[in-house]
C-alpha positions in Angstrom: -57.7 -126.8 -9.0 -59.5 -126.8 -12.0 -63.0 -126.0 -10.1 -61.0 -122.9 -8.0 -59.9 -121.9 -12.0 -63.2 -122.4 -13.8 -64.9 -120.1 -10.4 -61.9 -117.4 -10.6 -62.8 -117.3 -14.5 -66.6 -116.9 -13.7 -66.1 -114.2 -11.1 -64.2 -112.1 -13.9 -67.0 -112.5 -16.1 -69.1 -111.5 -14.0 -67.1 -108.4 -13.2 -66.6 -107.6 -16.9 -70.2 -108.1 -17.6 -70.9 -105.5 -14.4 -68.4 -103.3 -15.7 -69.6 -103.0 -19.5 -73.4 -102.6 -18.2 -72.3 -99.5 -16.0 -70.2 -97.9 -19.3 -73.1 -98.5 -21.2 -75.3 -96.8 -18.5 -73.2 -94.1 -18.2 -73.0 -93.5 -22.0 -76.8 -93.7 -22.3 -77.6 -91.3 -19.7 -74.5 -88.9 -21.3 -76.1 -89.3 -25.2 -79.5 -88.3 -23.7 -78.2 -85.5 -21.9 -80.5 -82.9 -23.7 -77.9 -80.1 -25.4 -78.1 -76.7 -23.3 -79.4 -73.9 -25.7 -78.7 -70.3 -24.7 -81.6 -67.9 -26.2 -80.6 -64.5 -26.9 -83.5 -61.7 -27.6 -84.2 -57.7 -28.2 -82.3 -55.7 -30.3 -79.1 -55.4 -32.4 -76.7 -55.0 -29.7 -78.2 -59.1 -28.6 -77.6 -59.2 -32.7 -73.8 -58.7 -32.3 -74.4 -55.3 -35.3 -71.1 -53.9 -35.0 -69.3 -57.0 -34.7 -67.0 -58.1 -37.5 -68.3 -61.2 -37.2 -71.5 -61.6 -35.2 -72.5 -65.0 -35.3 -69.1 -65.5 -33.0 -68.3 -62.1 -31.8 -71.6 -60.7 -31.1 -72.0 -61.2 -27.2 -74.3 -63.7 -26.8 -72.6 -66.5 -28.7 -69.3 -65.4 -26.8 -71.4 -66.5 -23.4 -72.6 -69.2 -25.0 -69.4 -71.1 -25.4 -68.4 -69.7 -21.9 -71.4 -71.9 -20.8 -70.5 -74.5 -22.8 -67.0 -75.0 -22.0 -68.1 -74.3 -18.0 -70.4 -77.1 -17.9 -68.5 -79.6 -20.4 -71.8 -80.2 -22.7 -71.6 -77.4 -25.9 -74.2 -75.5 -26.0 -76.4 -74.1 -28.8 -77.5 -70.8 -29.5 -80.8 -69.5 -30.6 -80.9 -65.8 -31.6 -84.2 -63.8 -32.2 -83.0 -60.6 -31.9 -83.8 -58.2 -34.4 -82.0 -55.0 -35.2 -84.1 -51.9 -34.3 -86.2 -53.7 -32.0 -87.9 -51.1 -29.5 -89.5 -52.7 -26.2 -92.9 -51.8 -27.6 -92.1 -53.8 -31.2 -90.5 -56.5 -29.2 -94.2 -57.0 -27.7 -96.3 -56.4 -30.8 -94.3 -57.7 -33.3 -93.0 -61.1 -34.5 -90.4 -61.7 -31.9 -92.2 -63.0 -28.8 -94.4 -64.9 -31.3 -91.2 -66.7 -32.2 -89.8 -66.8 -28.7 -93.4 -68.8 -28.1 -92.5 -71.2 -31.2 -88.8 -72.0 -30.5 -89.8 -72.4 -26.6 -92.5 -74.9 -27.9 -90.3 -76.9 -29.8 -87.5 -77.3 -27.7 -89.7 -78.7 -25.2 -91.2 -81.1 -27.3 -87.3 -81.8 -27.9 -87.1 -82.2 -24.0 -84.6 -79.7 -24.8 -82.8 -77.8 -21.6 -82.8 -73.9 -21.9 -79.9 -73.0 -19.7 -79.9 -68.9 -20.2 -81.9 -66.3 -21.7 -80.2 -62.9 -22.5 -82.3 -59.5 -23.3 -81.4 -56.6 -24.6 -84.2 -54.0 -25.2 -84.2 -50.0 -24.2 -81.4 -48.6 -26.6 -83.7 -47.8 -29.5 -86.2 -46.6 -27.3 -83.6 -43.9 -26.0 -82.6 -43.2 -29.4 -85.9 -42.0 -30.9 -85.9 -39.4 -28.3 -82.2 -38.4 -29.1 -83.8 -35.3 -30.4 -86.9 -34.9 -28.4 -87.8 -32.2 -25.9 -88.3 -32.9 -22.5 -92.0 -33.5 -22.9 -91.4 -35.7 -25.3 -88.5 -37.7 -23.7 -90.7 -37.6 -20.9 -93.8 -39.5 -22.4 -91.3 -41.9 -24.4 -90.0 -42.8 -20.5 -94.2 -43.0 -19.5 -94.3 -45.6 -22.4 -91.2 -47.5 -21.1 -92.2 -47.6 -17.4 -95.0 -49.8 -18.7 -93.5 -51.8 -22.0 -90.0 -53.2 -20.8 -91.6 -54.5 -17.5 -94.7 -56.0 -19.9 -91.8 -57.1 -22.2 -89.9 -58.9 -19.4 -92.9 -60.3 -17.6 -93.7 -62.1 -21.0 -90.3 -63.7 -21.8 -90.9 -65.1 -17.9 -94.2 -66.1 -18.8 -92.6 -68.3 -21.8 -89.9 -69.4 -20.6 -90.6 -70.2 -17.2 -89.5 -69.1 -12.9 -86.6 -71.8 -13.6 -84.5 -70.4 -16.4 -81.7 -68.0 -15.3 -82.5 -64.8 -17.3 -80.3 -62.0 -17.6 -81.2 -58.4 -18.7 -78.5 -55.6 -19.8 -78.6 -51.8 -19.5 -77.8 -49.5 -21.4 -74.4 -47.8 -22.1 -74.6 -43.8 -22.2 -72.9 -42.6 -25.3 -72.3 -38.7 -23.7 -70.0 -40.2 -20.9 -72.3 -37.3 -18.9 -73.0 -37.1 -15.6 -76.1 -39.4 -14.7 -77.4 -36.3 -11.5 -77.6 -33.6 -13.7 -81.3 -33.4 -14.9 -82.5 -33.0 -17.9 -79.1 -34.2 -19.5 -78.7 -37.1 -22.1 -76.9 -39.0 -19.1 -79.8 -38.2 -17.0 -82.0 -39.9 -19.0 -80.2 -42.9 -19.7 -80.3 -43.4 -15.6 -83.7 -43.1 -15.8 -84.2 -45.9 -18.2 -82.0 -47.9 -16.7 -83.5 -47.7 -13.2 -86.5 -48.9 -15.1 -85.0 -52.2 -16.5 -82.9 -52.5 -12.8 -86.4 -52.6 -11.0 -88.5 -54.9 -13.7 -85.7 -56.7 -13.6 -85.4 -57.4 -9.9 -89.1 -57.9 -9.8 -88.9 -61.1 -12.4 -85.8 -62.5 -10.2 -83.5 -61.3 -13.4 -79.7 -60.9 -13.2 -78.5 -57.2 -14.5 -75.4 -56.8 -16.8 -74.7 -53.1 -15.9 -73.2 -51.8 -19.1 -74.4 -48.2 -18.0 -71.6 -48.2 -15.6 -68.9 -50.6 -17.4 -68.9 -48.8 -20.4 -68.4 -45.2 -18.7 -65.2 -44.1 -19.7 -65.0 -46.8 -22.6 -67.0 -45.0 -25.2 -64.7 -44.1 -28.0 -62.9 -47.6 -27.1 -66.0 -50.5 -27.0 -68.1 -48.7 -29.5 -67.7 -47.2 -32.6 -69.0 -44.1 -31.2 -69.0 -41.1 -32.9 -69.5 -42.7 -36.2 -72.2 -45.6 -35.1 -73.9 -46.5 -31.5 -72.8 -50.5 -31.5 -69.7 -52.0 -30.0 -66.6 -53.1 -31.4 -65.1 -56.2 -30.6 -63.7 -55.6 -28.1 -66.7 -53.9 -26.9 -69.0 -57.0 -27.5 -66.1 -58.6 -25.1 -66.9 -56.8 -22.5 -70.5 -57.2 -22.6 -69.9 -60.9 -22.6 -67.6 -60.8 -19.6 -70.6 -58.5 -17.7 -73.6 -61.3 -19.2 -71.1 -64.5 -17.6 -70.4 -62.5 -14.3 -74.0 -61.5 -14.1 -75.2 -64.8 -14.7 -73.4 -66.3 -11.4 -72.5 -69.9 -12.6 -69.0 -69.6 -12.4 -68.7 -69.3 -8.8 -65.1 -70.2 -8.4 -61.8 -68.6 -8.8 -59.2 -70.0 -11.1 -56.3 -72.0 -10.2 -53.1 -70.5 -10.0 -49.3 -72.1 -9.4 -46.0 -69.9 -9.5 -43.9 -72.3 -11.5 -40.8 -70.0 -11.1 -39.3 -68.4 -9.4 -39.1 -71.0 -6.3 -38.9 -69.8 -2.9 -35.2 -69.2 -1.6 -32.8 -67.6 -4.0 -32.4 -66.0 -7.0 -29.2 -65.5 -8.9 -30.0 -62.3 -10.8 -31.8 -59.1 -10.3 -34.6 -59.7 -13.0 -36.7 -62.7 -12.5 -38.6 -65.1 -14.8 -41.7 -65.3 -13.6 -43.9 -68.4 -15.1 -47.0 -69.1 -13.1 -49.6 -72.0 -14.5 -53.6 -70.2 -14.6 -56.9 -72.3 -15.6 -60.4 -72.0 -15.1 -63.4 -73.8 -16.7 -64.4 -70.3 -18.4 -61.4 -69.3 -19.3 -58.6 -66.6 -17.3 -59.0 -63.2 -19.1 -55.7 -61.8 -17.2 -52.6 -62.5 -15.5 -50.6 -59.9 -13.6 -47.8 -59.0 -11.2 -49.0 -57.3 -8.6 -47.0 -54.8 -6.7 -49.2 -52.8 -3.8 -51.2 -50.5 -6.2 -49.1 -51.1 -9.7 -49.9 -54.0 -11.6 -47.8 -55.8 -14.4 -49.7 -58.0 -17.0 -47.5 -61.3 -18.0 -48.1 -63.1 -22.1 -50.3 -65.9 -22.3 -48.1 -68.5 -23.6 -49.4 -70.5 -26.7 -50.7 -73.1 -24.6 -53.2 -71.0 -23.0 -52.4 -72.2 -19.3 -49.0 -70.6 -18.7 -48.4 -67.3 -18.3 -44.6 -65.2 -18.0 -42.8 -62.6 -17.9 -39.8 -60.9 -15.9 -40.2 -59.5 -12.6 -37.3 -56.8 -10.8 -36.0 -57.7 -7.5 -36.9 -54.6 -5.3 -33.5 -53.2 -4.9 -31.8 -52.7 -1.5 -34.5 -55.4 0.1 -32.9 -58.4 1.9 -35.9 -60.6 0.9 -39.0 -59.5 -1.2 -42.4 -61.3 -2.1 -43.6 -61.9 -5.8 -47.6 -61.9 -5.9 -49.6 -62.7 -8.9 -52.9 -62.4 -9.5 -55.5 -64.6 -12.1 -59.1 -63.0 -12.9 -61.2 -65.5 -14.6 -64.3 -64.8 -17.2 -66.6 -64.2 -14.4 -64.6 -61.7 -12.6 -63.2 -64.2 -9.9 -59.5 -63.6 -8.8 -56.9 -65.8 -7.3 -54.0 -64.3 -5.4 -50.8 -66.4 -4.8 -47.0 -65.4 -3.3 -43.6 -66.7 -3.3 -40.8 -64.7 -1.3 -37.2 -64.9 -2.3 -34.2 -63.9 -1.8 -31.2 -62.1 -3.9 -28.0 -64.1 -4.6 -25.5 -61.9 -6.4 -23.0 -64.1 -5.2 -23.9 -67.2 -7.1 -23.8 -64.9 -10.9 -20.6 -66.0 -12.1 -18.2 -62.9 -12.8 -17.2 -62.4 -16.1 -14.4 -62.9 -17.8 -12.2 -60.2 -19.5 -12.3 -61.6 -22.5 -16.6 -61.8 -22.5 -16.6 -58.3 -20.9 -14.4 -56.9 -24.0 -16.5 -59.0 -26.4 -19.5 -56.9 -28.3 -21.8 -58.9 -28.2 -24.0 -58.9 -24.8 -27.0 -60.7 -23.1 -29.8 -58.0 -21.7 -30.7 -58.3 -18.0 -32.7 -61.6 -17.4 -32.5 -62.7 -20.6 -32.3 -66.5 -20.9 -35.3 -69.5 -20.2 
């Protein structure tokens, strides 16, 4: 017995001993984990100028916590940009010689660079704002050869590897882009510049161009200054995550209530459960064509709101729909039935009383 005992006791140390080498393991290879950093570059839209706060409103860091809170490890953010920035002083000034340093350094850090965002073309549109067509033309001469020199040498420093995404830029006239010679027209034309240098160096496009039509005087501060709002900066940090592709899944979505089979009362509490590793941006009834947001609940997973039974319809199907960060949506439907019979019937005396309790009111 006490042999079996004393060989029972050894096997568990052994175990333990097996066990706390593979925590420690685990922990080593988790503390070593190099930090992702997120490099944003260009001008003062990569800035976040506009912003009321840019170091965590500006669009870049937004992303960056996107990627961080996608991938579990918090990532860090290194921004060059300068305001003002036009491609051609993003090549011949200090900004690619920093790029160069910071690159330098974070490999010697065996640092991983998970995502580089540019932004570079809006200040070259803007000193042509009152240009001729000669001169517009030429200033388009000079970008057909900067940008794709400019993005060709944030490759060059950065390496094939590192998912790079590029944004356009947003046309402030709200004009149409095929009538020649207009403002819109040449905004198309710069843009189909950065769309092609940006295909050739196997960079992802955020396509504010086309985002932002019909946005203007609501993402930018337009007609008093050409940057974003908040919300605007939003936006362009929704486009950079979609663009960037890493977020490949929908969200999860439950309807909590109501439960299939029947309902006692014509308007329904609808409470449906929504996550996603990026974040949901929105949760909505939807009804064939017409759509009904529901409030984010203070725990940031559930989601509610009331929903009207279809009058006259035996049965009838609640769908709602979750869109995550990265444009991803999730549709999921529970049919039910209307049970007027199970509302108890007032009494005279509550029907006489003043007080009274709105449709669907209640948990």
């Amino acid at each position: 017995m006490r042999a079996e005992h004393a060989a029972r006791t050894g096997r568990r140390a052994i175990l333990a001993a097996l066990l706390l080498l593979t925590l420690t393991a685990v922990a080593s290879r988790v503390a070593a984990a190099p930090q992702p950093v997120c490099l944003a570059l260009g001008d003062s839209i990569a800035a976040g100028l506009g912003s009321t706060l840019p170091s965590e409103r500006g669009f870049a860091p937004q992303v960056c916590t996107l990627l961080g809170r996608y991938t579990g490890r918090p990532a860090r953010l290194i921004n060059l940009a300068v305001p003002g920035e036009s491609t051609h002083s993003f090549l011949s000034g200090q900004q690619m010689e920093r790029l160069r340093q910071e690159v330098s350094s974070l490999q010697g850090q065996q640092s991983e660079i998970a995502l580089v965002m540019v932004s570079l073309g809006g200040n070259d549109l803007l000193a042509l704002a009152d240009k001729g067509q000669n001169d517009r033309q030429a200033g388009l001469t000079r970008f057909q050869q900067d940008y794709p020199a400019a993005l060709a040498a944030v490759r060059e420093v950065v390496g094939m590897h590192v998912p790079l995404v590029v944004t356009t830029v947003y046309d402030l006239s709200e004009g149409d882009p095929s009538a020649q010679g207009t403002d819109a027209w040449w905004v198309a034309q710069f843009n189909a510049v950065i769309q092609q240098a940006a295909q050739h160096q196997g960079a992802h496009v955020a396509d504010l161009a086309s985002a932002f039509r019909g946005h203007i005087r609501e993402w930018t501060w337009y007609p008093v200054d050409v940057h974003p709002t908040n919300d605007g900066y939003a936006a362009i940090a929704r486009l950079v995550w979609e663009a960037v592709g890493i977020d490949r899944e929908p969200p999860t979505l439950v309807i909590e209530r109501p439960r299939p089979g029947m309902v006692p009362r014509r308007y329904v509490t609808v409470r449906v459960q929504a996550s996603d590793p990026s974040g949901v941006s929105e949760v909505e009834i939807v009804d064939g064509q017409t759509t009904t947001p529901l409030i984010q609940l203070p725990d940031g997973q559930t989601w509610a709101g009331l929903w009207p039974y279809p009058i006259g319809q035996p049965s009838a199907t609640l769908t709602v729909r979750a869109v995550d960060t990265a444009g991803h949506a999730r549709e999921t439907s529970v049919t039910v039935t209307l049970g007027l019979s199970t509302t108890p019937t007032p009494s005279p005396a509550a029907t006489a009383s003043p007080a009274s309790t709105p449709p669907g009111a209640g948990p």
